[in-house]
N, C-alpha and C positions, 0 to 999 in steps of 0.2 A: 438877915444873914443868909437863909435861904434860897430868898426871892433874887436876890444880886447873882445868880447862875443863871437859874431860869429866862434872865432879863437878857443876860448877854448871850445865850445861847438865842433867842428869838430876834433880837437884833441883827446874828451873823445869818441865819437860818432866812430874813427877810431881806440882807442886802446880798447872798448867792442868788435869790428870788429874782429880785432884781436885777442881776448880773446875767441869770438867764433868761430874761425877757427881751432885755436888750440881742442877746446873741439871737434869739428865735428871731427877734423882729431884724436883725441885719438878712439872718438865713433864708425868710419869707422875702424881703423886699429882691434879693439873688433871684430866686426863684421866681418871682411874679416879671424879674424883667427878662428872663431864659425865655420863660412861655410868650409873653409879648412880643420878642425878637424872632419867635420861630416861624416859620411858615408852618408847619403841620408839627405839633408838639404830641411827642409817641404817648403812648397811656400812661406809659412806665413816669414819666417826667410831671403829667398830670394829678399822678397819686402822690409822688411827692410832695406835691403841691399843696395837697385836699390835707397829709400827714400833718407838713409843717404847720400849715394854717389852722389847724384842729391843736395842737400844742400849742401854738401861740396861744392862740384863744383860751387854753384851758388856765396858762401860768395869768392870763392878765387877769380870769376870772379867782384864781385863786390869791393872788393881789390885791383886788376888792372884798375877798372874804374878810382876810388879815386885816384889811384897813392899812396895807403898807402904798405907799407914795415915794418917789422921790425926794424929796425933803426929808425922809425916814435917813434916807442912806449917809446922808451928808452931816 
């Protein structure tokens, strides 16, 4: 009776997870093709870079903490 919260609170909590991983990895792939396309890419555009890619990294490592996958969400 109590655990039936808990469960759906960690289900919605792992596929927002997922919802932002997805958004980071669209935001990062923008970003990786901005710099590619540039002929001399300013600092300012390369830190955004180092940002987004440092958050990705972190949501997909906390992804793996959780044990949540793809097949979680569906």
């Amino acid at each position: 009776m109590f655990f039936k919260k808990k469960h759906r609170i960690r289900k919605e909590e792992n596929e927002r997870l997922l919802t932002l991983i997805d958004e980071m990895k669209q935001k990062l792939t923008n970003h990786q093709l901005l710099v590619n396309k540039s002929l001399d890419p300013s600092p300012m555009v390369l830190n955004e870079l180092k940002v987004t890619e440092a958050k990705y990294l972190f949501l997909l490592r906390e992804a793996r903490i959780r044990h949540t996958t793809k097949s979680d969400k569906g």
